[in-house]
LUMMAR-932422 format. One record per residue: residue in one letter; x negated, y, z of N, C-alpha, C in turn. Coordinates in steps of 0.2 Angstrom, whole numbers, plus 2048, in hexadecimal, padded with zeros to 3 digits. Each point is the difference from the previous one (the first is absolute). Layout:
N
aXYZXYZXYZ;...
# end
This chain:
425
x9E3A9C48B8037FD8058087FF7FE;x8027FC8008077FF8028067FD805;x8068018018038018058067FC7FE;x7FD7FA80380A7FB8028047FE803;x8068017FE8058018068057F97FF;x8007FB8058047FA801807803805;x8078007FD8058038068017F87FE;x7FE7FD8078047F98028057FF804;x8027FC8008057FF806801801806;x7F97FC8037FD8018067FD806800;x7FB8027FE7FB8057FF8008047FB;x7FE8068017FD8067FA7F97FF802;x7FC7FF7F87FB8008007FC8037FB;x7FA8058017FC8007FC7FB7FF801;x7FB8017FA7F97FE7FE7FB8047FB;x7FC8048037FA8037FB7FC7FC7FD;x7FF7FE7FA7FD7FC7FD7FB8057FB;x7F87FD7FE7FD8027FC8007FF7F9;x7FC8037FA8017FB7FA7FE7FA7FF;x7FE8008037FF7F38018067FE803;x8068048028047FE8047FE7FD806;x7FA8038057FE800806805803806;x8017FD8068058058047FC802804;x8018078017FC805801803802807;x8078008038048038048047FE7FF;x8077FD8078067FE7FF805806805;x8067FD8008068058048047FB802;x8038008058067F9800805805805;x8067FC8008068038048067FD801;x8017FC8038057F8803805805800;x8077FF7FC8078017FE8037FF809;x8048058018037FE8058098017FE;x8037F97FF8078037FA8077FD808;x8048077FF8067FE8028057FD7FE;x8027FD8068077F9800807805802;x8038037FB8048028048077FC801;x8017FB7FE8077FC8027FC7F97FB;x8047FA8017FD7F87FD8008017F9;x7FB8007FC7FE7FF7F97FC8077FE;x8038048047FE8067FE7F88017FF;x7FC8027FF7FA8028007FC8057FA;x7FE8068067FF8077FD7F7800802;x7FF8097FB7FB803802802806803;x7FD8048048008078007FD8057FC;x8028047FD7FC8037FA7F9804804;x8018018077FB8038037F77FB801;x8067FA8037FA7FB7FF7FE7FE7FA;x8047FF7FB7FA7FF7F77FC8077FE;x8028058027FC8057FF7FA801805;x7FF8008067FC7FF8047FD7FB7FE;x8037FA7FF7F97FA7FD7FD8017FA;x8038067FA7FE8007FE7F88057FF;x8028048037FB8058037F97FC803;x8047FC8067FB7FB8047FA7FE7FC;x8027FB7FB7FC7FC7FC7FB8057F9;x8048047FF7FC8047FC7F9805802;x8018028067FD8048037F97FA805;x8037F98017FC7FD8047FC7FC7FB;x8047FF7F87F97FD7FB7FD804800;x8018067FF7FB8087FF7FA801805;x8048008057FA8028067FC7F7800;x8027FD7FD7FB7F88047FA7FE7FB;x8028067FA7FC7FE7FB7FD805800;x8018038037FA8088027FF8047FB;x8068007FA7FF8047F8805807802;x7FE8047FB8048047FF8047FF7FC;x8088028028068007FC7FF8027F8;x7FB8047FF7FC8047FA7FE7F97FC;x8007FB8047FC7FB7FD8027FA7FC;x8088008018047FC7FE8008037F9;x8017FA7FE8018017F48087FF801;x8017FA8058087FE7FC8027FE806;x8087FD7FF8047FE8078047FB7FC;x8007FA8018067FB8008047FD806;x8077FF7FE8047FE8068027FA7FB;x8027FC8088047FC7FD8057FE808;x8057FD7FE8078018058037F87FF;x8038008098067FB7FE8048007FB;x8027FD7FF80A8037FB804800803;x8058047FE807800801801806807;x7FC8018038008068088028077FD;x8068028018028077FE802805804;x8028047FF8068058018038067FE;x8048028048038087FC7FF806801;x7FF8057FD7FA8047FE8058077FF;x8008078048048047FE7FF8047FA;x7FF8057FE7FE8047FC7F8805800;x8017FF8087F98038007F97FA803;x8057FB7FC7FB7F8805801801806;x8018028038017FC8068047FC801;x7FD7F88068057FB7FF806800803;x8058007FD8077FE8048017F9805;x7FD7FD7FE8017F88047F97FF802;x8007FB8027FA7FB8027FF7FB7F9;x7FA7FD8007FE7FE7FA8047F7802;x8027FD7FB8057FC8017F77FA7FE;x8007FB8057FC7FB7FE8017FC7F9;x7FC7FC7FD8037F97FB8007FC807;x7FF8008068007FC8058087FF801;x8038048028078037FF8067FB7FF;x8047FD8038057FB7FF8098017FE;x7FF8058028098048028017FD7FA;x7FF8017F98037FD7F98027FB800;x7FD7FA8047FF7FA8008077FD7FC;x8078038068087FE7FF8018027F8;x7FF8057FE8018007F97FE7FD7FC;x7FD7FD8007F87FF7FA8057F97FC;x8047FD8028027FC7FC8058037FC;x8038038028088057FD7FE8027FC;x7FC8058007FC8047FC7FD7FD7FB;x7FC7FC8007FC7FE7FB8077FC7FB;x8058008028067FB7FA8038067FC;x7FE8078028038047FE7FD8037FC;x8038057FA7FA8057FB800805803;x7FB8047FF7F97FC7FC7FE7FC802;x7FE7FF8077FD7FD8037FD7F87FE;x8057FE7FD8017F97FE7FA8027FA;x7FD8037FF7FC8027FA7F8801802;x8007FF8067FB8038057F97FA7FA;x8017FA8007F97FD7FF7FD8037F9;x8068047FC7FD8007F97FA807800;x8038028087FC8077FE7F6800806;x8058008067FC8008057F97FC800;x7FC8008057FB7FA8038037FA803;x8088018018037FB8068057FC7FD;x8007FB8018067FB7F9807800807;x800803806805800802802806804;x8058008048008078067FD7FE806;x7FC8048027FC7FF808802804804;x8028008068018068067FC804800;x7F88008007FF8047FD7FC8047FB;x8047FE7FB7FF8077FA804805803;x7FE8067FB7FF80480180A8037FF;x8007FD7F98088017FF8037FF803;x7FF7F88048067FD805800804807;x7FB8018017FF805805807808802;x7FD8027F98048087FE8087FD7FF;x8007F97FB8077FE7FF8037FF806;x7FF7FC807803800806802805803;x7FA8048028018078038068027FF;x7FE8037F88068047FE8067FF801;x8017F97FF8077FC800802801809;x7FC7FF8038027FF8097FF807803;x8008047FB7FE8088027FA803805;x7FD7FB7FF7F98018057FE8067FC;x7FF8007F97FC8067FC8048027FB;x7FF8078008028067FB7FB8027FD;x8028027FA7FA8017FD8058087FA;x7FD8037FF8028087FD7FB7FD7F9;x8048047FB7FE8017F97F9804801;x7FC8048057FC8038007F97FC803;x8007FB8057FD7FC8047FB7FD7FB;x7FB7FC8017FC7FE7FF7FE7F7802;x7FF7FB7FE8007F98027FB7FD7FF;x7F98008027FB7FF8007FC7FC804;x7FF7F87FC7F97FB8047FD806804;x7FC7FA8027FC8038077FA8037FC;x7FD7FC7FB7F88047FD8038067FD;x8078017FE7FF8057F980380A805;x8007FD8088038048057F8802801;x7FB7FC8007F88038037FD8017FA;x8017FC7F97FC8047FA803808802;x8068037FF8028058017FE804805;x7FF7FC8057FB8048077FA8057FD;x7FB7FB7FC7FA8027FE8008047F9;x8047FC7FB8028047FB8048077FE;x8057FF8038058067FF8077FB7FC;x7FE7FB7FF8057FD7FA8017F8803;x8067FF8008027F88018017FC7FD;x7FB7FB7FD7FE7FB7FB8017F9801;x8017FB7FD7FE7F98027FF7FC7FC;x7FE7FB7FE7FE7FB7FA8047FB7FF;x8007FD7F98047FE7FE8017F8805;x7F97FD8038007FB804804800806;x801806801803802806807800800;x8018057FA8098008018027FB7FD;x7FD7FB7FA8047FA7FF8027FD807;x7FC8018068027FB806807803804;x8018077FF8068028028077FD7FE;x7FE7FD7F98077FD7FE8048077FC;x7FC8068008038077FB7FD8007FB;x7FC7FA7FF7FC8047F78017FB7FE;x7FF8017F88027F87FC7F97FF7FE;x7FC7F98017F97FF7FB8028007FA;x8057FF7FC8017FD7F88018087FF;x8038058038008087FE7FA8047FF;x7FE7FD8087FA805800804806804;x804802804801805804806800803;x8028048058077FD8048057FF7FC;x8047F88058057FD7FD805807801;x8048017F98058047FF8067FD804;x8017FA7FF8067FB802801802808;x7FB8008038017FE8077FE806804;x7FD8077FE8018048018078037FF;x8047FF7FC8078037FE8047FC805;x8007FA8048037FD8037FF802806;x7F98028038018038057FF809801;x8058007FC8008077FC7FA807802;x7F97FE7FE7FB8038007FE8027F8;x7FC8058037FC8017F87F9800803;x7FD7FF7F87F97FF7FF7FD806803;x8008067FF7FF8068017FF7FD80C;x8037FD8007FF8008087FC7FB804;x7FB7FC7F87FD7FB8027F88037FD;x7FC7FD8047F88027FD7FC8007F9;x7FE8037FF7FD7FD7F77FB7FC800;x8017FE7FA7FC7F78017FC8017FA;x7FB7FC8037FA8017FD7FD7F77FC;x7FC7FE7FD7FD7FB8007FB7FD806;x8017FB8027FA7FD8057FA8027FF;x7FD8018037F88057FF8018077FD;x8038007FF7FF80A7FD803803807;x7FC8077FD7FF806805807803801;x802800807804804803801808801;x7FD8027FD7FB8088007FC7FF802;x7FD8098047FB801806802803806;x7FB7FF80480180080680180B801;x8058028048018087FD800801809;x8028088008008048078047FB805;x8067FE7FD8047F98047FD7FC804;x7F97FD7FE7FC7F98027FC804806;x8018078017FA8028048017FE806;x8057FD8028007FF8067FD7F8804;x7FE7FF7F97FB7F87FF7F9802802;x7FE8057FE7FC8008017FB8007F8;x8038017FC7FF7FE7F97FF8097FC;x7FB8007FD8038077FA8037FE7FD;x8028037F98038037FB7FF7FA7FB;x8027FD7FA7FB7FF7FB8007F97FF;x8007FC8057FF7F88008057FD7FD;x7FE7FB7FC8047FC7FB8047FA805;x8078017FF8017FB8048057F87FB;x7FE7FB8018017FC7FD8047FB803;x8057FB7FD8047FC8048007F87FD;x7FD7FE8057FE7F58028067FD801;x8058027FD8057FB8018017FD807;x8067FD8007FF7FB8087F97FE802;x8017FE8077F97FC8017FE7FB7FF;x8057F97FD7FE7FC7FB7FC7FF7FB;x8028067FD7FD8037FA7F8801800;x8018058067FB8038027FA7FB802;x8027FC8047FA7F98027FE7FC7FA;x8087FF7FA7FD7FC7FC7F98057FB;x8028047FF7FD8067FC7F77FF804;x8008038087FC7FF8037FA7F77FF;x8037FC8007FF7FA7FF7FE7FF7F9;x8018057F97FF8007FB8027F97FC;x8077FE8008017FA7FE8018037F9;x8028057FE7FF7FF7F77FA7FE7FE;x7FC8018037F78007FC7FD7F5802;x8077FF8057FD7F97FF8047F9800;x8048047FD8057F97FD8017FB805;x8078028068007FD804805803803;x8077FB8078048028047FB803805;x8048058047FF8018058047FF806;x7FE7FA8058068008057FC803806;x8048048037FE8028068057FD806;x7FB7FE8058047FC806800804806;x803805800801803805805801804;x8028038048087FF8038057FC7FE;x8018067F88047FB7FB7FB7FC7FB;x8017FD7FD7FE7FC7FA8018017FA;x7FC8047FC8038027F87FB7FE7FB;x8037FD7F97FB7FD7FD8038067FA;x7FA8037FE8008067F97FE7FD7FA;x8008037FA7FF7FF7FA8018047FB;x7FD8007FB8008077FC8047FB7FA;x8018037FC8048027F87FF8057FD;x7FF7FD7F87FE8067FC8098037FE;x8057FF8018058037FF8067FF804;x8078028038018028058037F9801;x8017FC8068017F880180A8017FE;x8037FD7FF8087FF8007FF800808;x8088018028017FF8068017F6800;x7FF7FF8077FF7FB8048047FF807;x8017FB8018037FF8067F8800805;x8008038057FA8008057F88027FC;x8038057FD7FA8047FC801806801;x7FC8038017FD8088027FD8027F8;x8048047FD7FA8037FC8028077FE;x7F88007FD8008088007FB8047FA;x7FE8078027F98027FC7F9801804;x7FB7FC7FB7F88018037FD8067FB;x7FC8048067FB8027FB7FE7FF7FA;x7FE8037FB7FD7FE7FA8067FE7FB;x8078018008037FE7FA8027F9803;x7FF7FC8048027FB8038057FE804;x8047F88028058028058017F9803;x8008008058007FB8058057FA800;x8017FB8058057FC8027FB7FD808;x8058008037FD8018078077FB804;x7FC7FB8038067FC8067FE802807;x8048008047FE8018078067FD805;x7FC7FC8048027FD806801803807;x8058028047FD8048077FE7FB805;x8017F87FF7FE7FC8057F97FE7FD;x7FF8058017F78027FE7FC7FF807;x7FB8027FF7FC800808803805807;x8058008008068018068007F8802;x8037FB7FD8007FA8017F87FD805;x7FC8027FC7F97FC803800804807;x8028078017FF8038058037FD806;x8088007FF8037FB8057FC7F9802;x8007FD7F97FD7F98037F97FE805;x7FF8077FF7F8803802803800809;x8048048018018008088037FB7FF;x8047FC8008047FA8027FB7FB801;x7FA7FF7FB7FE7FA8027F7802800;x7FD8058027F9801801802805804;x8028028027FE8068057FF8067FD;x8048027FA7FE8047FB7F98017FE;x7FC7FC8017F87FF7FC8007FC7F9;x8018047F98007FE7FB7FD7FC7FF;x7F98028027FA7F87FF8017FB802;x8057FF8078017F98018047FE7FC;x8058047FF8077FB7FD7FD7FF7FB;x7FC8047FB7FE7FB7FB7FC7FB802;x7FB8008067FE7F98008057FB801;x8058028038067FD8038027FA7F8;x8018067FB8017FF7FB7FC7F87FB;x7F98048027FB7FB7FC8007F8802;x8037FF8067FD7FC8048077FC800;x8058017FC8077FC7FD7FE7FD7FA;x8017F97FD8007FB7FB8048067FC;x7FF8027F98078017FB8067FD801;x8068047FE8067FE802803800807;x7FA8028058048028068037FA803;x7FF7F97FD8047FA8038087FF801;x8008047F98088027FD803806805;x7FD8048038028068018018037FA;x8078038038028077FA801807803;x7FD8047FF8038078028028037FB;x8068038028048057FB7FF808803;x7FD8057FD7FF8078038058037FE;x8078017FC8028037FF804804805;x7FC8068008038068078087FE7FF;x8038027FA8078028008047F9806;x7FD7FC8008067FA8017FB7FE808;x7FA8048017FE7FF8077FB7FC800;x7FE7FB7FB7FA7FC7FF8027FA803;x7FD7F97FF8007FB8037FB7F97FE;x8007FC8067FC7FA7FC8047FC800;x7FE7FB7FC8047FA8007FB7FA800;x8027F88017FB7FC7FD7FE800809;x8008018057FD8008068017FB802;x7F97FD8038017F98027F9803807;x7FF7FA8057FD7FF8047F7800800;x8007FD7F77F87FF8007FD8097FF;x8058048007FE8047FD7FC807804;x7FA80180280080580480180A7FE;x7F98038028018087FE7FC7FF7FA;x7FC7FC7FE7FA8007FA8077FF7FA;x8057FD8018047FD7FB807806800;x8008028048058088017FB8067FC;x7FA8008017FD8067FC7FF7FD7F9;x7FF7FB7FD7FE7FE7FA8077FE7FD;x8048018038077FF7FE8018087FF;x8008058038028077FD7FB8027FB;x7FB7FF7FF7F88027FB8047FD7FB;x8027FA7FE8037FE7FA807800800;x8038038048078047FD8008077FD;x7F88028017FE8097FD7FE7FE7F9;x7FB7F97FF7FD7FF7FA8067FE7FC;x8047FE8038037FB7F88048067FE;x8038068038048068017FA8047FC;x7F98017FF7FC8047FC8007FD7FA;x8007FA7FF7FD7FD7F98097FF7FB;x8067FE8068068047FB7FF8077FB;x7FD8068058028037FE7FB8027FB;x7F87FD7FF7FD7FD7FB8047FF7FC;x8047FB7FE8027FD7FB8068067FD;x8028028068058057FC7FE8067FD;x7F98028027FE8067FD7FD7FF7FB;x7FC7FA8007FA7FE7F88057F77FE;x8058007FF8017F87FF7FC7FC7FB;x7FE8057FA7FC7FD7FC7FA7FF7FF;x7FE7FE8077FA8048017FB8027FD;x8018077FF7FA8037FB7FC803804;x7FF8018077FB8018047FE7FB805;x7F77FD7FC7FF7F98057FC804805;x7FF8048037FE803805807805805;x7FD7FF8048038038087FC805804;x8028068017FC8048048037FF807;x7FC8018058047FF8077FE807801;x8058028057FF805804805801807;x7FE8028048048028067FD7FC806;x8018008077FF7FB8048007F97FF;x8047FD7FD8017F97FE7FB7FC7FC;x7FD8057FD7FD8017FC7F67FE802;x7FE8008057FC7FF8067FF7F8803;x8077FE7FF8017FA8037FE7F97FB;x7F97FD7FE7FF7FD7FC8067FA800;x8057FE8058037FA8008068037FA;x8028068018048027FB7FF8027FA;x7FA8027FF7FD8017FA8007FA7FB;x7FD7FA8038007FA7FF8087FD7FE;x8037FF8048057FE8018068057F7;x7FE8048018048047F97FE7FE7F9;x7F87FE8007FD7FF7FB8037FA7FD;x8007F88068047FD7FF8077FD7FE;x8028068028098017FE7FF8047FA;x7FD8037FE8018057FC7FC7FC7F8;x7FB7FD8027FA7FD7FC7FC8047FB;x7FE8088037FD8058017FA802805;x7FC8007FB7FC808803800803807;x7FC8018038038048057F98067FF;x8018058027F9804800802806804;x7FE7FF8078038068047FF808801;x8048048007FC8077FB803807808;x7FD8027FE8038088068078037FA;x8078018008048037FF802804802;x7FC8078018008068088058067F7;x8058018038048057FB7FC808801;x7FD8008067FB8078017FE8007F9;x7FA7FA8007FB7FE7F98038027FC;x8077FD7FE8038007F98038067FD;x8038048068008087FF7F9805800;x7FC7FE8047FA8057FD7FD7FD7F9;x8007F87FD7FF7FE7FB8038057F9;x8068028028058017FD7FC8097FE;x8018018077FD8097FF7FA8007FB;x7FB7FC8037F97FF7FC8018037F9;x8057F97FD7FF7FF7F88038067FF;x8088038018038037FE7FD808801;x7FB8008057FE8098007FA8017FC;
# end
């Protein structure tokens, strides 16, 4: 048996899977995160540890095995969620989200200045985002919200519960590229931007490669419910984790998932240059990603869902189906930042041409960032995955734009972490 753990945004999750990668028993635990002033947004270190407990204990018990049964443990994590860590671990702060905005004011200042001006040569991110993990530590510091001692500890959210179970604070190499503190072209923390925000290595977690073993699990994890002994391995992000799950190395092919938000993945046999609106990173196996992502993902279709069905997806797609292409020169524009808008409104137009008007402002937005993730296109297939995914008008509708493949697939990162366990224990 093995044992996967999804720290998502919304949810912690795990999963007992068998060797067929069967699920055997699950855990789940909805995030309850505090707002303490506008932008802000935290965890309580009490609730990630109680969730993480929750979900360990509720795969175990649902799959009716003994903890004795477990071979391995894969985690995989949002990025960029941390905090500060005394001497004896225990948290001094609340875990600062990637949700998190309070950086936002700085992010352009910052990023003109060195290092930071140097950010795309190293990181996942070709620019500064409110929330990485630096920009986060660089505002605090700056506005006196956070102190941090030469002895303190600063630890993502997985490498704070590797240590729960193991004894030792770990993280992968997929993971801290997202902090914006490791360099991909070094292979380990950026020196440059550690000495700027006058930290040392020594107060950051040790990093490991994508799929390799984090330890084992020691007297520490006992509180899990876990013995001694278990091999714990780390799945990178959950994008990762889904593609991995998904097994797109083994089939020559993007993977866009259409869920909340909208990300179109792809793999590289060697580490991509930095990009404007490229995400990249390390995969499993020696390999490294480039990955776009949209947040007027399936948030959009959800509003458009109340506003014009009565929040029943199924209608508004019918809604959708049942508009000629083009919407009758309807345009919507989703973009959140600017408040979204249509334009092109006329008279003839009724809700069939408002719903099929947002459905093709999500497409033409996936198949960009198609182009920008494969422009050459060296992959004529498309894996679907997410809710959106379900919806053949949109399946259709990409294939079209895209002039690809579609072949709909489960990209569940549980899978892709226990996939991971499997091979590697």
């Amino acid at each position: 048996m093995y044992l996967a753990i999804d720290l998502g945004s919304t949810q912690f999750k795990a999963s007992v899977f068998d060797a067929k990668l069967g699920v055997k028993g699950t855990g789940a635990h909805t995030l309850t995160y505090q707002y303490p002033a506008p932008g802000k947004v935290e965890l309580l270190p009490d609730e990630v540890r109680t969730g993480f407990r929750t979900i360990i204990r509720g795969a175990l018990d649902s799959a009716a095995c003994k903890p004795s049964d477990i071979k391995a443990i894969a985690i995989d994590s949002q990025a960029q969620t941390f905090a500060v860590f005394d001497q004896k671990m225990q948290p001094r702060t609340s875990l600062f989200s990637w949700l998190d905005g309070r950086a936002t004011p700085i992010c352009d200042s910052m990023g003109r200045a060195s290092p930071w001006n140097k950010l795309a040569e190293h990181s996942s991110f070709g620019y500064l985002l409110a929330g990485l993990q630096l920009c986060m530590l660089r505002c605090m510091l700056d506005n006196g919200e956070l102190r941090i001692s030469p002895e303190d500890r600063i630890l993502l959210l997985p490498s704070w519960l590797v240590h729960m179970l193991t004894g030792e604070a770990v993280v992968d190499a997929n993971l801290a590229a997202m902090s914006g503190l490791f360099s991909l072209p070094q292979n380990h923390w950026w020196q440059e931007g550690l000495k700027a925000l006058n930290m040392r290595e020594a107060q950051l977690p040790r990093i490991v490669p994508v799929g390799a073993s984090a330890g084992v699990t020691s007297k520490v994890g006992s509180e899990f419910g876990l013995p001694s002994g278990i091999p714990v391995f780390l799945a990178g992000n959950d994008q990762t984790a889904g593609a991995y799950g998904a097994e797109i190395e083994r089939r020559d092919a993007l993977l866009v998932t259409l869920g909340t938000a909208y990300v179109v993945y792809a793999l590289s046999p060697k580490l991509p240059g930095p990009a404007h609106g490229i995400i990249r990173g390390v995969y499993p196996g020696n390999r490294f990603y480039r990955m776009g992502a949209d947040s007027c993902g399936g948030n959009i279709v959800t509003w458009g869902t109340g506003l014009l069905a009565g929040s029943s997806y199924d209608r508004f797609f019918e809604l959708a189906e049942q508009a000629q292409p083009g919407a009758k020169g309807l345009v919507f524009d989703p973009e959140i930042v600017r408040g979204g808008s249509w334009t092109s409104v006329n008279m003839t137009q009724a809700a069939p041409e408002f719903a099929r008007s947002i459905v093709e402002s999500q497409i033409r937005r996936v198949a960009a960032m198609v182009a920008l993730v494969d422009p050459d296109h060296q992959s004529p297939r498309l894996l679907a995955a997410g809710g959106g995914s379900k919806r053949p008008l949109m399946t259709r509708l990409l294939s079209e734009a895209t002039g690809r493949t579609i072949e709909t697939v489960q990209a569940d990162p549980l899978r892709g972490a226990a996939r991971l366990a499997a091979e590697a224990g």
